[in-house]
N, CA, C and O atoms as CSV, one atom per row, in Angstrom:
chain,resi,resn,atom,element,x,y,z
A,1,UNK,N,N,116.990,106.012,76.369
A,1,UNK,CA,C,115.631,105.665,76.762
A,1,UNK,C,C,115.564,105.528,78.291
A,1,UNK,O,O,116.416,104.945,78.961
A,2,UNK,N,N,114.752,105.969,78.644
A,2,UNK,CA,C,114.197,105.819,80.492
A,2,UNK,C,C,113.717,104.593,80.284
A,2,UNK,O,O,113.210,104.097,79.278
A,3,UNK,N,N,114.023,103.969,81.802
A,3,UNK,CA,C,114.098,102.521,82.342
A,3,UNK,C,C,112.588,102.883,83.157
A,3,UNK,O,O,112.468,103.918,83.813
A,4,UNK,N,N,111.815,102.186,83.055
A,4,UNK,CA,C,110.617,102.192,83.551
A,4,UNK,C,C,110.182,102.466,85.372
A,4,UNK,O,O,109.127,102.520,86.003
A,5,UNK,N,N,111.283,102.555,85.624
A,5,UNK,CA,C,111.526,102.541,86.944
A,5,UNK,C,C,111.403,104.149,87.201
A,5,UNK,O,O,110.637,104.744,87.960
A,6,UNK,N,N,112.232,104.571,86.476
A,6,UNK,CA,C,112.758,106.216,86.295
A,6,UNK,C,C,111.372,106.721,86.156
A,6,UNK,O,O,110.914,107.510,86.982
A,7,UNK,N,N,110.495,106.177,84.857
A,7,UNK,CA,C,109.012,106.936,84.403
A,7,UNK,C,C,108.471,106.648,86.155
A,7,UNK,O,O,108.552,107.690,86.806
A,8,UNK,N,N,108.069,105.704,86.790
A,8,UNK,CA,C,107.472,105.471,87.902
A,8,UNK,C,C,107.735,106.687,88.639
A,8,UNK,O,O,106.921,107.585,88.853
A,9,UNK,N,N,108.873,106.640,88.987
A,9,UNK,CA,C,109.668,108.079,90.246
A,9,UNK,C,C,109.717,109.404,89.489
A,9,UNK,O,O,109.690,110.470,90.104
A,10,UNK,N,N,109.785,109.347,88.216
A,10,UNK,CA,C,109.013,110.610,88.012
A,10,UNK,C,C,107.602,110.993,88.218
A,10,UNK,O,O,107.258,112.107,88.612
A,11,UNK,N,N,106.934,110.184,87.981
A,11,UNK,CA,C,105.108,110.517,88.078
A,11,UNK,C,C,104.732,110.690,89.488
A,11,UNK,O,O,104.067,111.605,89.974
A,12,UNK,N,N,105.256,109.679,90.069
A,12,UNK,CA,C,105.355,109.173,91.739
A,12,UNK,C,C,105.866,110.860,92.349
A,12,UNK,O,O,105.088,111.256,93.217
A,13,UNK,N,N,106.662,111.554,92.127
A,13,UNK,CA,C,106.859,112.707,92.426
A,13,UNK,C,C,105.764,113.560,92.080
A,13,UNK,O,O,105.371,114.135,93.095
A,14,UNK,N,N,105.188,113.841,91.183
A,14,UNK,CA,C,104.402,114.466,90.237
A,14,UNK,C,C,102.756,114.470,91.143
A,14,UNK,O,O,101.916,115.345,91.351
A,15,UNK,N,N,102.848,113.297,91.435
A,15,UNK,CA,C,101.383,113.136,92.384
A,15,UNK,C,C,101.264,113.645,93.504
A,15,UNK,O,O,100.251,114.135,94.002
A,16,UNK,N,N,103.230,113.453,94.330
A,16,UNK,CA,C,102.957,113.649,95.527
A,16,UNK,C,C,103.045,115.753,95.561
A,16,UNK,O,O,102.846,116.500,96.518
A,17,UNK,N,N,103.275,115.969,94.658
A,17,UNK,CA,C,103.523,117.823,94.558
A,17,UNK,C,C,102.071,118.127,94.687
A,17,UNK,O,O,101.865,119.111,95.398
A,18,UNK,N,N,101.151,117.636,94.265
A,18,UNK,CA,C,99.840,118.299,94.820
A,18,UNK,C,C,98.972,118.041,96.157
A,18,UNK,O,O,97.949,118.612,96.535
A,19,UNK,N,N,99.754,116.936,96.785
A,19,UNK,CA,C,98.965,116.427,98.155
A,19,UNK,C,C,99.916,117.602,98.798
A,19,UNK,O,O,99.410,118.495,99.478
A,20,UNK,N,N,101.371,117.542,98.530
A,20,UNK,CA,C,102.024,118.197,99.763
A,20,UNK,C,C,101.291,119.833,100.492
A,20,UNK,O,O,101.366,120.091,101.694
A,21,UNK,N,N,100.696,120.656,99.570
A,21,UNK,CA,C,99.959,121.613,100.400
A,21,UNK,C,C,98.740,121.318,100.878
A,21,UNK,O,O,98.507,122.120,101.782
A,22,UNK,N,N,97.662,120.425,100.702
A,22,UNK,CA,C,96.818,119.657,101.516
A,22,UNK,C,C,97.606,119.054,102.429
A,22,UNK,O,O,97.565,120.030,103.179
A,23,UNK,N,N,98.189,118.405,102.933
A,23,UNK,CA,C,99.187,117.891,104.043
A,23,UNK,C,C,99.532,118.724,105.022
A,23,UNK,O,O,99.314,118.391,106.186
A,24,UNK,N,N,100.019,119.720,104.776
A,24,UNK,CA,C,100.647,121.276,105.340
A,24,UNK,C,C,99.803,121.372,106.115
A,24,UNK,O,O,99.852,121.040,107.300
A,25,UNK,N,N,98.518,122.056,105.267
A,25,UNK,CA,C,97.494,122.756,105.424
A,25,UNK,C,C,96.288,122.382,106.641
A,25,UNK,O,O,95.532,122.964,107.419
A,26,UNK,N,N,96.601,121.271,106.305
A,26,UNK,CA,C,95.726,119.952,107.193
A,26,UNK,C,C,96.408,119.689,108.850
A,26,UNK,O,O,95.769,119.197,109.780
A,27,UNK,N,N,97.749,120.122,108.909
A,27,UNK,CA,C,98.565,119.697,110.118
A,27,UNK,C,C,99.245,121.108,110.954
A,27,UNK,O,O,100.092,121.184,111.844
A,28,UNK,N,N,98.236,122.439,110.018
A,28,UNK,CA,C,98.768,123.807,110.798
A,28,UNK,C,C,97.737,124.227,111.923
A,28,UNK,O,O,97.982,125.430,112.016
A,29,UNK,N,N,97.267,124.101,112.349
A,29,UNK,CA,C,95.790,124.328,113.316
A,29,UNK,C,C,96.677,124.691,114.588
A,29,UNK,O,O,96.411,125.783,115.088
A,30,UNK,N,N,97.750,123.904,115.227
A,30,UNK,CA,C,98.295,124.129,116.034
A,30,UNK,C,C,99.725,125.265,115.496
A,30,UNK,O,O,100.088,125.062,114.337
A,31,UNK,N,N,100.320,126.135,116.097
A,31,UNK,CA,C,101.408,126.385,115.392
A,31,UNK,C,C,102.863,125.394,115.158
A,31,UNK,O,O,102.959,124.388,115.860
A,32,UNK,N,N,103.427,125.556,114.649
A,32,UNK,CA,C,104.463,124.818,114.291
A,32,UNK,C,C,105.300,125.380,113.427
A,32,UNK,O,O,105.073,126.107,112.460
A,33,UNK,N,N,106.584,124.849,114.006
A,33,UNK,CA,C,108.134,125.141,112.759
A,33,UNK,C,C,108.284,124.294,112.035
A,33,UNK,O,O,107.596,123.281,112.158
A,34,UNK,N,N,108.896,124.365,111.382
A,34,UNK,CA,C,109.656,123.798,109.787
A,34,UNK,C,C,109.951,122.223,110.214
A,34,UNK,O,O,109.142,121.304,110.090
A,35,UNK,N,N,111.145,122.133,110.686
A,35,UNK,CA,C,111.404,120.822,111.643
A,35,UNK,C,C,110.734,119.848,111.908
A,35,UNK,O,O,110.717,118.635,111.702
A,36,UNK,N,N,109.852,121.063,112.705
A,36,UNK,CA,C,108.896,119.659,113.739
A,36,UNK,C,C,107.678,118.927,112.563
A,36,UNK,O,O,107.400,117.728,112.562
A,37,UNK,N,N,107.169,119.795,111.766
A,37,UNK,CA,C,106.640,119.834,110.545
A,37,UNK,C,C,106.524,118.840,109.757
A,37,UNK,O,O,105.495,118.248,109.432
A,38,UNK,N,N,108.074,118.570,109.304
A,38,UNK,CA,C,108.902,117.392,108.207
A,38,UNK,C,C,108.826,116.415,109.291
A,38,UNK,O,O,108.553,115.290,108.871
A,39,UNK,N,N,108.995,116.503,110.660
A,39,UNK,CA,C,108.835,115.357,111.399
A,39,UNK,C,C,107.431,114.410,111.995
A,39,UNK,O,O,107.271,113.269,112.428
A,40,UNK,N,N,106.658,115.476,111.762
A,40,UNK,CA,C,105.117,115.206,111.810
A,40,UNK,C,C,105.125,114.589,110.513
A,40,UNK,O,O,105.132,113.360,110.580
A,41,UNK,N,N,105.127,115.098,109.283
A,41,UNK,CA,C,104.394,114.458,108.175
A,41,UNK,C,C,104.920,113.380,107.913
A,41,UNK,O,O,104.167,112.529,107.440
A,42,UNK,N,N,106.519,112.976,108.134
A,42,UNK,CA,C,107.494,111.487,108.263
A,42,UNK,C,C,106.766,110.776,109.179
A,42,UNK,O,O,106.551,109.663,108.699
A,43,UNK,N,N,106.345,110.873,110.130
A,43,UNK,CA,C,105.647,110.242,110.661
A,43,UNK,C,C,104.243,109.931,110.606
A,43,UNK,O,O,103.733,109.258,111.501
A,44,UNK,N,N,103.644,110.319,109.729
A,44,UNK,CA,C,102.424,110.358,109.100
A,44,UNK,C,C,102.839,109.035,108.205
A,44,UNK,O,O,102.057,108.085,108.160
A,45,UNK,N,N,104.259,108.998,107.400
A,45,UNK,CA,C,104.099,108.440,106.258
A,45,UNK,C,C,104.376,109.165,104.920
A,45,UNK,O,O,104.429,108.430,103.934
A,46,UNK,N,N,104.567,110.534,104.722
A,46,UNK,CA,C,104.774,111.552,103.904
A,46,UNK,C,C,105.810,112.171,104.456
A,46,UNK,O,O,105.831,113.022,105.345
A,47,UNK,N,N,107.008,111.475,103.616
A,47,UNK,CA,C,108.638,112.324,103.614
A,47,UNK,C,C,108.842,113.665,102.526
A,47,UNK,O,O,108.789,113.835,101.308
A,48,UNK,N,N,109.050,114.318,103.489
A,48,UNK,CA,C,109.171,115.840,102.729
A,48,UNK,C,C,110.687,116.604,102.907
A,48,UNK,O,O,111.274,116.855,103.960
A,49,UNK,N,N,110.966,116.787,101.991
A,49,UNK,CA,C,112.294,117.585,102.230
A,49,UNK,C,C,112.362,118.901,102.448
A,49,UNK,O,O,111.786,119.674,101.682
A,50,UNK,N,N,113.248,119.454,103.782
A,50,UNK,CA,C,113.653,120.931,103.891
A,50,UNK,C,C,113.420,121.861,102.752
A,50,UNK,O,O,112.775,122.900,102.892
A,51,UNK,N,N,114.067,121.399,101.365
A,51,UNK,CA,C,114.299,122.250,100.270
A,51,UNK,C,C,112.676,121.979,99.619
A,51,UNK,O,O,112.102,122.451,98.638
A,52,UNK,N,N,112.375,121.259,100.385
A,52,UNK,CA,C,110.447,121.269,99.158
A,52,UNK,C,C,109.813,121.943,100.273
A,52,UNK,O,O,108.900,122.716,99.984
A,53,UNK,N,N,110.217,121.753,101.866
A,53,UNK,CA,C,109.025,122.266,102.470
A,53,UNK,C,C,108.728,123.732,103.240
A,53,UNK,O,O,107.616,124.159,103.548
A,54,UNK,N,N,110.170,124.460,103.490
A,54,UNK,CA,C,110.263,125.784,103.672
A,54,UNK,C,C,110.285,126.785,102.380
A,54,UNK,O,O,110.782,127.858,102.721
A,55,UNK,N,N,109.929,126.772,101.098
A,55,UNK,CA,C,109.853,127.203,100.254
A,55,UNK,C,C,108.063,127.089,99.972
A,55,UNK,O,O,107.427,127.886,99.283
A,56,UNK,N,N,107.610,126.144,100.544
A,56,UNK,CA,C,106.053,125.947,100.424
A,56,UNK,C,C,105.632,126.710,101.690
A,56,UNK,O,O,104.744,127.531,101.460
A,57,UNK,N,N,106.055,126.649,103.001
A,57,UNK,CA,C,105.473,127.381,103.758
A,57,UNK,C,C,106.051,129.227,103.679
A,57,UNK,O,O,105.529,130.067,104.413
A,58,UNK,N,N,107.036,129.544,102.799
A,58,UNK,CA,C,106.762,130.899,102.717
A,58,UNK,C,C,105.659,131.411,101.797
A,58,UNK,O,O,104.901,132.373,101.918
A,59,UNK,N,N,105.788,130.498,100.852
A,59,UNK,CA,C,104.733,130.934,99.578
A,59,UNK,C,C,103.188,131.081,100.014
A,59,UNK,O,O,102.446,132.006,99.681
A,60,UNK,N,N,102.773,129.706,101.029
A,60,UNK,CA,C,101.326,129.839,101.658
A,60,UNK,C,C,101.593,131.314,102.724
A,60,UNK,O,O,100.707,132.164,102.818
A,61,UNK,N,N,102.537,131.404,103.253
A,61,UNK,CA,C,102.188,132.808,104.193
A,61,UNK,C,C,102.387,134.091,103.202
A,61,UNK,O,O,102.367,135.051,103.972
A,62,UNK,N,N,102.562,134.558,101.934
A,62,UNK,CA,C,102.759,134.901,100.995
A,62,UNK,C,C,101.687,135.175,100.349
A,62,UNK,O,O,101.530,136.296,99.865
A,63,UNK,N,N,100.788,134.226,100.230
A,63,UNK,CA,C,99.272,133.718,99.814
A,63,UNK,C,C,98.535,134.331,100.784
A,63,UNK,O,O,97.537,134.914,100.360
A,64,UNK,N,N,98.775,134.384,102.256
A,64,UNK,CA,C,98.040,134.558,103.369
A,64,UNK,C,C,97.137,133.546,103.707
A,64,UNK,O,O,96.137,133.734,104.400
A,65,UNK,N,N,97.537,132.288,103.141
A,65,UNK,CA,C,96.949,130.852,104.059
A,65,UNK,C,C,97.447,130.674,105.117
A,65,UNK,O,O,96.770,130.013,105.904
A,66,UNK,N,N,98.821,131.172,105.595
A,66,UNK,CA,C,99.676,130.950,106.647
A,66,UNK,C,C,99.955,131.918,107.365
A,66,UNK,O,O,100.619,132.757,106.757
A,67,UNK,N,N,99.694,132.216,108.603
A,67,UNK,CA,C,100.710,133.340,109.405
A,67,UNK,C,C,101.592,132.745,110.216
A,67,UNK,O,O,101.825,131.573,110.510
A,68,UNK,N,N,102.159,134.076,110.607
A,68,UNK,CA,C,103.676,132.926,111.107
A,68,UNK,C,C,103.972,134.393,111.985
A,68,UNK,O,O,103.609,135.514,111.631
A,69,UNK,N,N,104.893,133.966,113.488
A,69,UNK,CA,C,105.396,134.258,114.765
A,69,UNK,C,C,106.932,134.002,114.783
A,69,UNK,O,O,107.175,132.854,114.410
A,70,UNK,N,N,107.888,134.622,115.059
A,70,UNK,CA,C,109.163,134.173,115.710
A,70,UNK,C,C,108.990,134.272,116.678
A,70,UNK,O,O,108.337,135.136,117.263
A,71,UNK,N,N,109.850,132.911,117.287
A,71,UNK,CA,C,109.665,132.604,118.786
A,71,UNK,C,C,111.146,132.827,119.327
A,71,UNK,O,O,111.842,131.898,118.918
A,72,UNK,N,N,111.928,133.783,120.151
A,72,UNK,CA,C,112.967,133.889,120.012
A,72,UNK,C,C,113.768,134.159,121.828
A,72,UNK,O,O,114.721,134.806,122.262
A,73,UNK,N,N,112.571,133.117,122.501
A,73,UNK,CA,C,112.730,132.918,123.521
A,73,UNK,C,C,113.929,131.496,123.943
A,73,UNK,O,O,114.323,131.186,125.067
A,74,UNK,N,N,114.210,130.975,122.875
A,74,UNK,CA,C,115.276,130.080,123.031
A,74,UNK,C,C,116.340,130.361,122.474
A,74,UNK,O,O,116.187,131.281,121.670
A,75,UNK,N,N,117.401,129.968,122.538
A,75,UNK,CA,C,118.651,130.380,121.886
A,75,UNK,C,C,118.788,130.267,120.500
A,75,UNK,O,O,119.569,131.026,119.927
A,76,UNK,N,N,118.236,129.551,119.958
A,76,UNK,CA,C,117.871,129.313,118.465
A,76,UNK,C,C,116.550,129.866,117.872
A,76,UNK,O,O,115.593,129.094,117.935
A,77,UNK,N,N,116.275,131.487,117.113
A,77,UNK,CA,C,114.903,131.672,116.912
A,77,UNK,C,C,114.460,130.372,116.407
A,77,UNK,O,O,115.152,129.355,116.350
A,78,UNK,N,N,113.005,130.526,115.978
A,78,UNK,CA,C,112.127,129.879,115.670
A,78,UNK,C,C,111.175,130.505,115.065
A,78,UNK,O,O,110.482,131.330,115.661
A,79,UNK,N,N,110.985,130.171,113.654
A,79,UNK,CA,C,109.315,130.875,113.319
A,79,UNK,C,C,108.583,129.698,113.446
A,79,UNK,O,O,109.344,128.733,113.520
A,80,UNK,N,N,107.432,129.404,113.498
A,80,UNK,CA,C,106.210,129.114,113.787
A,80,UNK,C,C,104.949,129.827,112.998
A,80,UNK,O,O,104.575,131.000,113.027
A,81,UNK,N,N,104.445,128.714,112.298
A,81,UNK,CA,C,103.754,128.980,111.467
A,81,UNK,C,C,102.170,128.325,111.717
A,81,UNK,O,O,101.967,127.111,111.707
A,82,UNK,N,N,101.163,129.286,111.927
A,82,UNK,CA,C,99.907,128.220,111.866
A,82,UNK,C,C,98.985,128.631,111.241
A,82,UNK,O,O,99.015,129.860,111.173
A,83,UNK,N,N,97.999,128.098,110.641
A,83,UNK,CA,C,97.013,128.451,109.028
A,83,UNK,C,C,95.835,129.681,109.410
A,83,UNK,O,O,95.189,129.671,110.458
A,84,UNK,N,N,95.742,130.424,108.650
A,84,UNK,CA,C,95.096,131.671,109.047
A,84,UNK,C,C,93.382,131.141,108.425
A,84,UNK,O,O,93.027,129.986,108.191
A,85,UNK,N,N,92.704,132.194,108.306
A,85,UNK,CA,C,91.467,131.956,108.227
A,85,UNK,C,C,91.038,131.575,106.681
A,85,UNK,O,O,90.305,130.637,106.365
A,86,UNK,N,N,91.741,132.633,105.684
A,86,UNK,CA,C,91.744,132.370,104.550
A,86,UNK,C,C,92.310,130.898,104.219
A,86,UNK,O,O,92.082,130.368,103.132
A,87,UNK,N,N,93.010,130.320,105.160
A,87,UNK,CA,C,94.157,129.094,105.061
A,87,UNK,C,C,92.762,127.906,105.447
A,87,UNK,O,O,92.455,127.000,104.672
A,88,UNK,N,N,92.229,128.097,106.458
A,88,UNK,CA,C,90.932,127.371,106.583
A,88,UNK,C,C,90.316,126.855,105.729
A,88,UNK,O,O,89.254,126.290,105.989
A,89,UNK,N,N,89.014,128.637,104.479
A,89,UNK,CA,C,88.479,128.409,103.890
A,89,UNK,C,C,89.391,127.691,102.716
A,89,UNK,O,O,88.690,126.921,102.060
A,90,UNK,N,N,90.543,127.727,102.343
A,90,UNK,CA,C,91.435,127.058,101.113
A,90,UNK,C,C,91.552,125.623,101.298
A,90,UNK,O,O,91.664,124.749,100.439
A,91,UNK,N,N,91.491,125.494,102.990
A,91,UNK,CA,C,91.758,123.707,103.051
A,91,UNK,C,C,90.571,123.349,102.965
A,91,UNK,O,O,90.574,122.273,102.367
A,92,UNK,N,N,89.234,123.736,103.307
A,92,UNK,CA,C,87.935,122.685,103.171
A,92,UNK,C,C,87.589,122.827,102.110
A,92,UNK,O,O,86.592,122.160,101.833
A,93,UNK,N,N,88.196,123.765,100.902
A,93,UNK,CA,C,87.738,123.601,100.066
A,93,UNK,C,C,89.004,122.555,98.769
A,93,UNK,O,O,88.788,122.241,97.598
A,94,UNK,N,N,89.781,122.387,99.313
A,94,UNK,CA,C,90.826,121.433,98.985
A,94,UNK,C,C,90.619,120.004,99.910
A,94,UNK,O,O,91.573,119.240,100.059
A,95,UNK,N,N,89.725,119.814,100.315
A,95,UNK,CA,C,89.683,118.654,101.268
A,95,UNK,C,C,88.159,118.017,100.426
A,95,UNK,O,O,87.839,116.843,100.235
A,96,UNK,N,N,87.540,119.100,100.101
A,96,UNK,CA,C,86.296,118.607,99.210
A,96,UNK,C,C,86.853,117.923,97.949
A,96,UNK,O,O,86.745,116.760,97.561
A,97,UNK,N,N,87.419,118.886,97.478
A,97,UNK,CA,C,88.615,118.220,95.943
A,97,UNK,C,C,88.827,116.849,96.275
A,97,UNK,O,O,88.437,115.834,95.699
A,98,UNK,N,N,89.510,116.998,97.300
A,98,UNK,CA,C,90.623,115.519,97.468
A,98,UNK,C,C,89.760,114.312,97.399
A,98,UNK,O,O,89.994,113.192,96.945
A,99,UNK,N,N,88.659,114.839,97.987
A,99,UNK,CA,C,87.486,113.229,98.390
A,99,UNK,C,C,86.433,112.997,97.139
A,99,UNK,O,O,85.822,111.982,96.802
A,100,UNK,N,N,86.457,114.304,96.591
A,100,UNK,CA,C,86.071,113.607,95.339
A,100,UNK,C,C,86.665,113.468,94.115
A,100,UNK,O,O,85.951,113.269,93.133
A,101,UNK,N,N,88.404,113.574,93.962
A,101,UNK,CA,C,89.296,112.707,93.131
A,101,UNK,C,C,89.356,111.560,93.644
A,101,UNK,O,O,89.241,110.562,92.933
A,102,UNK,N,N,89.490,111.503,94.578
A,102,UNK,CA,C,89.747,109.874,95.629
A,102,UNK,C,C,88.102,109.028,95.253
A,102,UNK,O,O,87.912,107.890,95.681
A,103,UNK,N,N,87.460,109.464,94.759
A,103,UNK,CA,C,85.984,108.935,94.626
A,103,UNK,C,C,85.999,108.542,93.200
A,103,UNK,O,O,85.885,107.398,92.760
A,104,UNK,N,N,86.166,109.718,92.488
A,104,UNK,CA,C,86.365,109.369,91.067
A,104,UNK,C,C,87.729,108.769,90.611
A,104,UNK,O,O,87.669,108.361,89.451
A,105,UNK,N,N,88.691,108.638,91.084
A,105,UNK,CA,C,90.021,107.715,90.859
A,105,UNK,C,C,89.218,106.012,91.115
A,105,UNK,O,O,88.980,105.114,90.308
A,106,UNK,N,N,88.993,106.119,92.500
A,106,UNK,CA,C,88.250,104.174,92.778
A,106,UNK,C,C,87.530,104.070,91.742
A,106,UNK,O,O,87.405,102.906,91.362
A,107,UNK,N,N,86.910,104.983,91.025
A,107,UNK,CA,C,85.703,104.574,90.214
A,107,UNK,C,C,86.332,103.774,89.117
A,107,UNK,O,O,85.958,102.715,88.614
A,108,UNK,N,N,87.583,104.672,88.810
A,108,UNK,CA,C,88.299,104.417,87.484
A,108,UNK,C,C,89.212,102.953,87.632
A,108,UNK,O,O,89.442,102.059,86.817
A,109,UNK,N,N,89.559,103.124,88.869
A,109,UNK,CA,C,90.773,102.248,89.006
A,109,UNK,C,C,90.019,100.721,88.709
A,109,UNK,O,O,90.341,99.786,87.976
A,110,UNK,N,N,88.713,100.963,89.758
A,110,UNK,CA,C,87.947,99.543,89.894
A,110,UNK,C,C,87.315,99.013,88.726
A,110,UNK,O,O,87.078,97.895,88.267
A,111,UNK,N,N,87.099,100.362,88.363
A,111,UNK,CA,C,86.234,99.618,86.456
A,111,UNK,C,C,87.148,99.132,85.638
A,111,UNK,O,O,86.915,98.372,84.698
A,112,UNK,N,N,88.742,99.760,86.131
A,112,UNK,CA,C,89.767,99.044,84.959
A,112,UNK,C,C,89.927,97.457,85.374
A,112,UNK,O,O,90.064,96.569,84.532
A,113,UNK,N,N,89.887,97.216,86.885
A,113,UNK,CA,C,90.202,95.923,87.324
A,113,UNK,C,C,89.528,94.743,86.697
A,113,UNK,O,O,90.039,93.644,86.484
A,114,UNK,N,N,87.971,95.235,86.359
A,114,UNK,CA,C,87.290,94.501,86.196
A,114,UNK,C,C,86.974,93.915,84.541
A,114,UNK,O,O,86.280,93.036,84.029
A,115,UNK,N,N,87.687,94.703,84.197
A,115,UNK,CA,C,87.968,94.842,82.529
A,115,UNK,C,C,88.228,93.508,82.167
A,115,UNK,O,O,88.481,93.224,80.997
């Protein structure tokens, strides 16, 4: 039997898999690498791992939400990735979503409180 802790960090994962491409998506306007990326969103407050988050930014440039540049003016290339136009219309229309789950979640959460 799973220890209730375990059910938590499973679901707790489960929630955060659908913010993480709203997150992305939301923080590409400027270009940016992989790295600096996971270090932006840690610092946001949203820890993302290498192995969750360069597998999400090939798939969005894949999609063509993302285009992406190698920068190979330093000794270490660099791709650089920043959200294309289609990547735009996908985030405002994922940013509409978000605010009205976040609308209808309070609704739910607060009517349970009051139960």
């Amino acid at each position: 039997m799973t220890a209730p802790g375990e059910h938590v960090e499973q679901l707790r994962l489960e929630l955060r898999r659908g913010i993480v491409v709203l997150a992305v998506l939301s923080l590409m306007d400027s270009a940016s690498y992989g790295y600096n990326l996971i270090q932006q969103l840690a610092g946001l407050g949203l820890a993302v791992e290498e192995g969750t988050l360069y597998p999400l930014l090939r798939r969005l440039e894949k999609q063509g939400l993302l285009q992406s540049e190698w920068d190979t003016t330093e000794s270490r290339p660099r791709k650089y990735y920043r959200i294309s136009a289609a990547g735009h219309d996908v985030l405002t229309a994922l940013r509409a979503e978000w605010q009205e789950t976040v609308r209808v979640m309070q609704n739910i959460l607060e009517r349970d409180r009051h139960e």
